[in-house]
C-alpha positions as CSV (number, residue, x, y, z in Angstrom):
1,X,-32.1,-33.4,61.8
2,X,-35.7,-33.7,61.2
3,X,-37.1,-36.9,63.0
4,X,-39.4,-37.8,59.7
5,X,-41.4,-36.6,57.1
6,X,-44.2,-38.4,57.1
7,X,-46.3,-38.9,53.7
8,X,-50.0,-40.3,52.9
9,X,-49.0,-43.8,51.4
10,X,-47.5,-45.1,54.6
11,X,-43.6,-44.3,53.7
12,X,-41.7,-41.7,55.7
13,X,-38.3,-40.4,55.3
14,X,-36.5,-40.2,58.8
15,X,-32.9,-38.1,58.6
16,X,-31.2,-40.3,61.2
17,X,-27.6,-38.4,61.2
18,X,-27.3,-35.0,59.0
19,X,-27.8,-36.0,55.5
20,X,-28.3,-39.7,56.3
21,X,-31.7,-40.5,55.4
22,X,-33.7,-43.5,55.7
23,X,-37.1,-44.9,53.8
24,X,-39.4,-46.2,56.4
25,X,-42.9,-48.1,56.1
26,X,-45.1,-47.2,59.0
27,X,-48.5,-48.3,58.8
28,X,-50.7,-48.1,61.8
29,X,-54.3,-49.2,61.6
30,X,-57.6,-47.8,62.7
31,X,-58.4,-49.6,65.7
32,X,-60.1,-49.2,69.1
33,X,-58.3,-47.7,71.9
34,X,-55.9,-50.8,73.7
35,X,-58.4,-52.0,76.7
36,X,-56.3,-52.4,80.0
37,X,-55.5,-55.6,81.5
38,X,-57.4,-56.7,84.4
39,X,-55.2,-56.7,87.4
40,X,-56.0,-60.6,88.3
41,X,-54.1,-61.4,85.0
42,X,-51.6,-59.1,84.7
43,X,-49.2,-62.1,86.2
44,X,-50.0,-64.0,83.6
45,X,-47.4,-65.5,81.5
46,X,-44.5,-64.3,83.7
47,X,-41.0,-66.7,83.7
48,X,-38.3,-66.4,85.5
49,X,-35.3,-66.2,83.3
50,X,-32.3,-67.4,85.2
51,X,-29.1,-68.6,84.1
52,X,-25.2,-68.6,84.5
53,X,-22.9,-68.4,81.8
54,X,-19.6,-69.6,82.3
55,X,-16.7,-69.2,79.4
56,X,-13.9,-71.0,80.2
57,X,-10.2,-70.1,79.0
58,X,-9.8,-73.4,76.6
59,X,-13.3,-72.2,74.7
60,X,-15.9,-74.4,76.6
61,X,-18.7,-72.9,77.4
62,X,-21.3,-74.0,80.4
63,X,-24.5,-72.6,80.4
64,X,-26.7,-73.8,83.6
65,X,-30.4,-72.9,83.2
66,X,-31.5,-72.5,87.0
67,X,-35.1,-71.0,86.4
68,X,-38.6,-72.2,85.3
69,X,-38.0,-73.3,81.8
70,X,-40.7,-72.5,79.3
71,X,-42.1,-74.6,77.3
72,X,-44.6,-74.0,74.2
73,X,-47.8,-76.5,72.9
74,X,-48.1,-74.7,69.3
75,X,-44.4,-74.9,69.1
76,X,-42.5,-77.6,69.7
77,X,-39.4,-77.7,70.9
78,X,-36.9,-80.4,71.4
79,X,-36.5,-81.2,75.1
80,X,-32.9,-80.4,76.3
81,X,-31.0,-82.9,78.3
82,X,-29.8,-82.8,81.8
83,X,-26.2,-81.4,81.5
84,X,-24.7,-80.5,77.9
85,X,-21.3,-78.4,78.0
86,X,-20.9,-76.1,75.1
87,X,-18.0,-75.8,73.4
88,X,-16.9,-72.9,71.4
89,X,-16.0,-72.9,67.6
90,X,-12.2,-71.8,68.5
91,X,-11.8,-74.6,71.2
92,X,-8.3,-75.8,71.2
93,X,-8.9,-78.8,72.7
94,X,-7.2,-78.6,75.8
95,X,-9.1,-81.2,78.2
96,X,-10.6,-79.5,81.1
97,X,-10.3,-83.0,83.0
98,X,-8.9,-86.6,82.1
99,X,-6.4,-89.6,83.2
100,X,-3.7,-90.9,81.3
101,X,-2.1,-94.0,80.6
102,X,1.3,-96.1,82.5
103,X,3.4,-97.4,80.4
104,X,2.1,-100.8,80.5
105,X,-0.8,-99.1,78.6
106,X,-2.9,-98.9,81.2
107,X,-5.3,-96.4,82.5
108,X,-4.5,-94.2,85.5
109,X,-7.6,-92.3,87.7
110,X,-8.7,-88.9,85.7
111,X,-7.4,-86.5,87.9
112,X,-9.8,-83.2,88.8
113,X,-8.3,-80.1,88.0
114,X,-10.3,-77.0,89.1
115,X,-10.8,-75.0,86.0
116,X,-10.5,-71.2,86.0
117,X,-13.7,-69.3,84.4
118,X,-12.4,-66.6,82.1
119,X,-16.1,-65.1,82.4
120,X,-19.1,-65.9,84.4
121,X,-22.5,-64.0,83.5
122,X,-25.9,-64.6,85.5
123,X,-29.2,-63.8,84.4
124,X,-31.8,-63.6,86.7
125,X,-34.5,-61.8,86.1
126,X,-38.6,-62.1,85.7
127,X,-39.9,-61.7,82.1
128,X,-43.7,-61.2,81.1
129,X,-44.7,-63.5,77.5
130,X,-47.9,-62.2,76.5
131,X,-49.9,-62.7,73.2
132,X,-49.9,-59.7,71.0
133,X,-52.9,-59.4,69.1
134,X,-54.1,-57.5,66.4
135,X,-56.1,-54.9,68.6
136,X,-53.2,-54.1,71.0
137,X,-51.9,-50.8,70.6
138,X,-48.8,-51.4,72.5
139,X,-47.3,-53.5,69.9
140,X,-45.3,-52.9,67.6
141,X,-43.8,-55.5,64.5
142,X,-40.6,-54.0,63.2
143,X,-39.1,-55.6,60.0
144,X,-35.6,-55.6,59.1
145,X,-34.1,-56.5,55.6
146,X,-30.2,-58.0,55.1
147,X,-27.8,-57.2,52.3
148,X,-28.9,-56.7,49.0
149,X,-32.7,-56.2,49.9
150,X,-35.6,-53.7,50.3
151,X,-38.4,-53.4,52.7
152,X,-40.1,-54.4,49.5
153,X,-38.9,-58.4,50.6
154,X,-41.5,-58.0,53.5
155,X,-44.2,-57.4,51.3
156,X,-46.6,-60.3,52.0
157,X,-45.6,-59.9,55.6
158,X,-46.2,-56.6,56.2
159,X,-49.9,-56.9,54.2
160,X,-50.6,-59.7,56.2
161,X,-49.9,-58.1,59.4
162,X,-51.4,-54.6,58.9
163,X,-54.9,-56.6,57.3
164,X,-55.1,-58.1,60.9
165,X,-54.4,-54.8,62.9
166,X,-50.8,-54.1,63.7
167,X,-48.9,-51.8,63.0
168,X,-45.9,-52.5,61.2
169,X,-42.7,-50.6,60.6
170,X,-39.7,-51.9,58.1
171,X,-36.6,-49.5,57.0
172,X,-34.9,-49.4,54.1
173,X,-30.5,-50.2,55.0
174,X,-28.6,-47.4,54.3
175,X,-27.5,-47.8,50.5
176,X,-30.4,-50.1,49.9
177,X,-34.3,-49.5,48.3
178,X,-34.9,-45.8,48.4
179,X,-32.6,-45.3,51.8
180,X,-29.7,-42.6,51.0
181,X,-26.4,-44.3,49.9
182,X,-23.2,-42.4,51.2
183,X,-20.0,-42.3,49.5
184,X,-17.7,-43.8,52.2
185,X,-17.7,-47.5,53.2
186,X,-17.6,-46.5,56.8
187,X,-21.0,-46.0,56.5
188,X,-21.9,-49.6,56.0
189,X,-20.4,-50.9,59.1
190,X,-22.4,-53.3,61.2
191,X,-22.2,-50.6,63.9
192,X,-23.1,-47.5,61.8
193,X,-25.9,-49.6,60.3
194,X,-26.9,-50.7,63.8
195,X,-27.0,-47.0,64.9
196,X,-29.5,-46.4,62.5
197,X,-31.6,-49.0,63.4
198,X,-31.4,-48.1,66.9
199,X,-33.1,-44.5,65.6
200,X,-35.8,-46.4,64.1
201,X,-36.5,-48.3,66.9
202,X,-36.7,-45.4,69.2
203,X,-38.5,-43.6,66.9
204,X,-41.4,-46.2,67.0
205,X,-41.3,-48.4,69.4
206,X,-44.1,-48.9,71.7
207,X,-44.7,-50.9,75.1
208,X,-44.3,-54.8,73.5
209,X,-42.3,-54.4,70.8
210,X,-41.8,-57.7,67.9
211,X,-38.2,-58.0,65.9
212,X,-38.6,-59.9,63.6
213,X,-34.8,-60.1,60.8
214,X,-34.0,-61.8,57.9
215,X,-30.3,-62.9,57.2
216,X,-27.9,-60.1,58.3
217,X,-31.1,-58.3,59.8
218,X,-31.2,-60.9,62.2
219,X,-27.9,-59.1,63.7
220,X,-29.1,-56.1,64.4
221,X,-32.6,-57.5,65.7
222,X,-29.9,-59.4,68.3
223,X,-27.9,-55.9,69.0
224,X,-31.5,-54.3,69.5
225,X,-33.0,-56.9,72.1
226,X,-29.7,-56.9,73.7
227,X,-30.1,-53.4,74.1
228,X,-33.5,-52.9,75.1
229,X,-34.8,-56.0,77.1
230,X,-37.4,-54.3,78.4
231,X,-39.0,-52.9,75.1
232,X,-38.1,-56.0,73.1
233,X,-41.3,-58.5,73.7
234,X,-40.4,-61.0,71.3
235,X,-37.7,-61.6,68.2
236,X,-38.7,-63.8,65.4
237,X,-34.7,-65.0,63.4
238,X,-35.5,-66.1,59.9
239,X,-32.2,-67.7,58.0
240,X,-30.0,-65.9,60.5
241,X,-27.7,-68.3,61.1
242,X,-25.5,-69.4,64.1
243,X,-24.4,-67.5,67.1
244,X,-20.8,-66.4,66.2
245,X,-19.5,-63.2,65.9
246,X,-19.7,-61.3,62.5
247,X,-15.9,-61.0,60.5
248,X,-15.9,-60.4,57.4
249,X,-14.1,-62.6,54.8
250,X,-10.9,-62.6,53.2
251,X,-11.3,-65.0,50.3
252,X,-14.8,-63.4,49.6
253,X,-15.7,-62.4,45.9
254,X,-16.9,-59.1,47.4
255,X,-13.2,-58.0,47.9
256,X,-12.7,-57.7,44.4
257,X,-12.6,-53.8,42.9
258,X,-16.1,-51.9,43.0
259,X,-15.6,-52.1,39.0
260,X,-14.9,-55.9,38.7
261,X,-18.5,-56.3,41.0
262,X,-19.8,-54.0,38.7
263,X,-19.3,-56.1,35.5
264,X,-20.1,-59.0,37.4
265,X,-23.6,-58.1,39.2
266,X,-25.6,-59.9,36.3
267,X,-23.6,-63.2,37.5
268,X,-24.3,-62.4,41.2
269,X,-28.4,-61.5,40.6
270,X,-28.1,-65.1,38.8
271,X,-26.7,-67.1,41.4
272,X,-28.9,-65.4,44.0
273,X,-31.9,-66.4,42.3
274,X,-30.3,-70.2,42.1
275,X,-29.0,-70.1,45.4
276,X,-32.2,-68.2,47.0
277,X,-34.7,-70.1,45.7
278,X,-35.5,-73.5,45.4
279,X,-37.6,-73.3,42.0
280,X,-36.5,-70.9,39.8
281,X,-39.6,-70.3,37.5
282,X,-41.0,-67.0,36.6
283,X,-43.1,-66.5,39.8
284,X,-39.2,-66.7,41.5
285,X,-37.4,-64.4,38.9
286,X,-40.5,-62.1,39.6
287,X,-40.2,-62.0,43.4
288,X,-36.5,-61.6,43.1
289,X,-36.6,-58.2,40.7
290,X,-39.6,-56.7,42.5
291,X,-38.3,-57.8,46.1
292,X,-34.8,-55.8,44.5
293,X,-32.4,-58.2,45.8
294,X,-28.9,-57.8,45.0
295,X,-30.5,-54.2,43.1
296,X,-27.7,-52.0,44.9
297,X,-24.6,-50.5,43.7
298,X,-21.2,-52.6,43.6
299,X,-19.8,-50.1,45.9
300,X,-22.6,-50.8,48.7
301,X,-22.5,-54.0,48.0
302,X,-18.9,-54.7,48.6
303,X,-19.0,-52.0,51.8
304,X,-21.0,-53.7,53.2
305,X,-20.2,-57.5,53.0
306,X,-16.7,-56.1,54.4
307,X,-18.5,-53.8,57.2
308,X,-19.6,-57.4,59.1
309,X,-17.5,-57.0,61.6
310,X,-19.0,-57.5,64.8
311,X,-16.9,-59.0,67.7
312,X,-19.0,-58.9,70.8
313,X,-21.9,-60.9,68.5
314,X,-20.6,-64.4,69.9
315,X,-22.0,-67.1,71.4
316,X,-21.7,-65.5,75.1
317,X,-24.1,-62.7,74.1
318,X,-26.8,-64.4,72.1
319,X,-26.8,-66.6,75.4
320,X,-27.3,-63.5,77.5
321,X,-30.9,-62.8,75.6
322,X,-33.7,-63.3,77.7
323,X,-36.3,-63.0,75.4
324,X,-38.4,-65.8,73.4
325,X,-37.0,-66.6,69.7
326,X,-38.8,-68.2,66.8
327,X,-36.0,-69.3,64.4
328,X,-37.2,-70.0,61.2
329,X,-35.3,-72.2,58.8
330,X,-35.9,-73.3,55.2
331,X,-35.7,-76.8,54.5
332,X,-33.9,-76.2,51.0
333,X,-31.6,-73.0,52.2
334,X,-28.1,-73.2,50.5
335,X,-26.7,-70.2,52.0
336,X,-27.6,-71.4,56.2
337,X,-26.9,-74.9,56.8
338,X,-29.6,-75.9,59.6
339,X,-27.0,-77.1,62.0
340,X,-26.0,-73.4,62.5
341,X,-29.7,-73.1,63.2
342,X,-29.7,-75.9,65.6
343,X,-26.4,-74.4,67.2
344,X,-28.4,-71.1,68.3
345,X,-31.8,-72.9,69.4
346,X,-29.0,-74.6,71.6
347,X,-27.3,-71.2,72.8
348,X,-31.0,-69.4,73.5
349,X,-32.6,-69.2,76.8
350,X,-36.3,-69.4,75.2
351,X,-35.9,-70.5,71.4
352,X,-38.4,-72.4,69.0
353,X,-36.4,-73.8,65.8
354,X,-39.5,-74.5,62.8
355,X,-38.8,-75.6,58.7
356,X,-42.6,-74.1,58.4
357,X,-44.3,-74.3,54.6
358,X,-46.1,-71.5,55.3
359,X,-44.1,-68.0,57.3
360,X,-47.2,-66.1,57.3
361,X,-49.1,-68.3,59.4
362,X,-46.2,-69.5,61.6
363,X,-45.1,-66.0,62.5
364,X,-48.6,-65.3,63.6
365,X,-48.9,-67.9,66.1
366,X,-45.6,-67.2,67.6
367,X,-46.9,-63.8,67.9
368,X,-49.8,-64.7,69.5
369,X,-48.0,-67.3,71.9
370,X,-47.6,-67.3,75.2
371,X,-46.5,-69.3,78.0
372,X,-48.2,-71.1,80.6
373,X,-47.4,-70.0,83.9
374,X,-45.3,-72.5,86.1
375,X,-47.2,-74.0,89.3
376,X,-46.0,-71.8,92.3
377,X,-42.6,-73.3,93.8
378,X,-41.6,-75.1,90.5
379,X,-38.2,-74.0,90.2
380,X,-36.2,-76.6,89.2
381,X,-33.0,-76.4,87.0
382,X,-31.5,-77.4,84.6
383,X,-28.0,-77.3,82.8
384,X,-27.8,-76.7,78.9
């Protein structure tokens, strides 16, 4: 397959498989050369990520923090106690520990049982924050949209982030915008979607590269970072939700026939606009038609709510991430309650939770953020 064909207003057309073809925005500005760090800096802003994991068989899950732990002035994050066990969603409740009574009622000496780890994953490694600026050339911002959208939803964004230099890069989902839309639901999977996405990436990614997801983009941002540590600087979640693995519904309205959705889109494009937005006045209903939410076929549409199937997504492997996180969550979202939010800022090594009023400016600063470097010998740790 051809890698792109590339076209003067900034959209290319990259065949990722034979036949499958995807709209991309690539804009890279005019810019000085990228100057070369000075080697008596180029330790700045290094951490060391390093953590163990431990999933045991009743669902709990123990995550010990046991490196420097980074911690942001622009963006404040809440400060995490001394020991917090984490428990799954699909606990059973079996008690790891306890006592129990006699029969006079009272209380008998919990008695210690040694709990067997089903899993046990540690993370040690060293990780360079730096800030990414306009005039870098090694960075890269990649956009990705969720069900239902376009690049198009990224407009302010990616305007705002070429004016000040970067370069930018947003695909179009398979099915979605002006992406090719294949006949067979297998092609909406999470995984065949994230395949695609991994072609983009490769395709463009640079030194310090930015994810940055909205909604079920968030997922494949995740995938991506997970895959690519190294490449992936920084990963920015916006209305992503919490860290559980992706299965799709049985009760959903999106099971119905492709010809029932069909006769019913003008209800769903109406309760996306009520649901999605928390005024609906004409500035909303105009955002909404030229952002072309929900503007996909039934048969996309209903592929790929039942495509979310993701297992390995869980809580385990957003905690495996090593890589810092801006979560972004808005105050008057009726499709992601905050406490799912709350539940991955919890699960993250290096996560910053904001309700912002402005995105633009908030995604920015995170971009531009970065660490200050621990005192030598400050390794303390800590259990989350």
């Amino acid at each position: 397959p051809l890698d792109s064909v590339e076209s003067s207003d900034g959209y290319s057309f990259m065949e990722v498989k034979p036949g499958r073809i995807l709209r991309v925005r690539h804009s890279i500005p005019n810019r000085p050369a990228f100057p070369e760090e000075p080697e008596e800096v180029a330790e700045r802003g290094t951490v060391h990520c390093k953590r163990r994991i431990t999933l045991y068989r009743n669902g709990q899950l123990l995550i010990e923090n046991l490196g420097n732990a980074v911690r942001s002035e622009i963006l404040q994050c809440q400060e995490p106690s001394s020991t917090v066990e984490l428990e799954m969603s699909d606990t059973t409740g079996i008690p790891a520990c306890g006592g129990g009574t006699t029969r006079d009622g009272a209380a008998t000496p919990a008695k210690r049982r040694k709990r067997k780890p089903k899993k046990v994953v540690t993370i040690d490694c060293k990780k360079r924050i730096t800030s990414c600026k306009g005039t870098h050339g090694d960075v890269v911002l990649f956009f990705i949209h969720g069900v239902g959208g376009s690049l198009d939803i990224w407009k302010e964004q990616l305007e705002f982030f070429s004016k000040l230099g970067y370069e930018v890069v947003a695909p179009d989902l398979a099915g979605h915008g002006c992406s090719s839309a294949p006949p067979i639901a297998a092609a909406y999977t999470f995984y065949a979607l994230a395949e695609d996405m991994r072609a983009v990436f490769k395709r463009y990614a640079k030194k310090r590269n930015i994810l940055i997801g909205h909604s079920y983009g968030v997922s494949f941002c995740t995938f991506l970072a997970h895959e690519y540590p190294e490449l992936v600087h920084k990963v920015i979640m916006i209305n992503g939700g919490g860290p559980t693995a992706l299965e799709p519904s049985l009760c959903s309205i999106f099971n119905m026939p492709t010809c029932v959705l069909h006769c019913l889109s003008p209800c769903l494009a109406w309760s996306f606009l009520k649901a999605g937005f928390a005024r609906q006045g004409a500035k909303e209903k105009q955002l909404l038609k030229e952002g072309n939410a929900f503007n996909v076929s039934s048969f996309v549409l209903r592929a790929m709510m039942s495509g979310q199937y993701w297992p390995e997504g869980d809580e385990v492997y957003h905690a495996e991430l090593a890589v810092p996180v801006l979560l972004v969550h808005g105050m008057h979202d009726k499709f992601v309650p905050v406490e799912e939010d709350q539940r991955m800022a919890e699960i993250l090594l290096i996560a910053f939770l904001k309700c912002p009023d402005t995105v633009n400016t908030l995604l920015h600063e995170f971009v531009l953020w970065e660490p200050d470097t621990p005192a030598a010998g400050d390794g303390h740790g800590d259990t989350k």
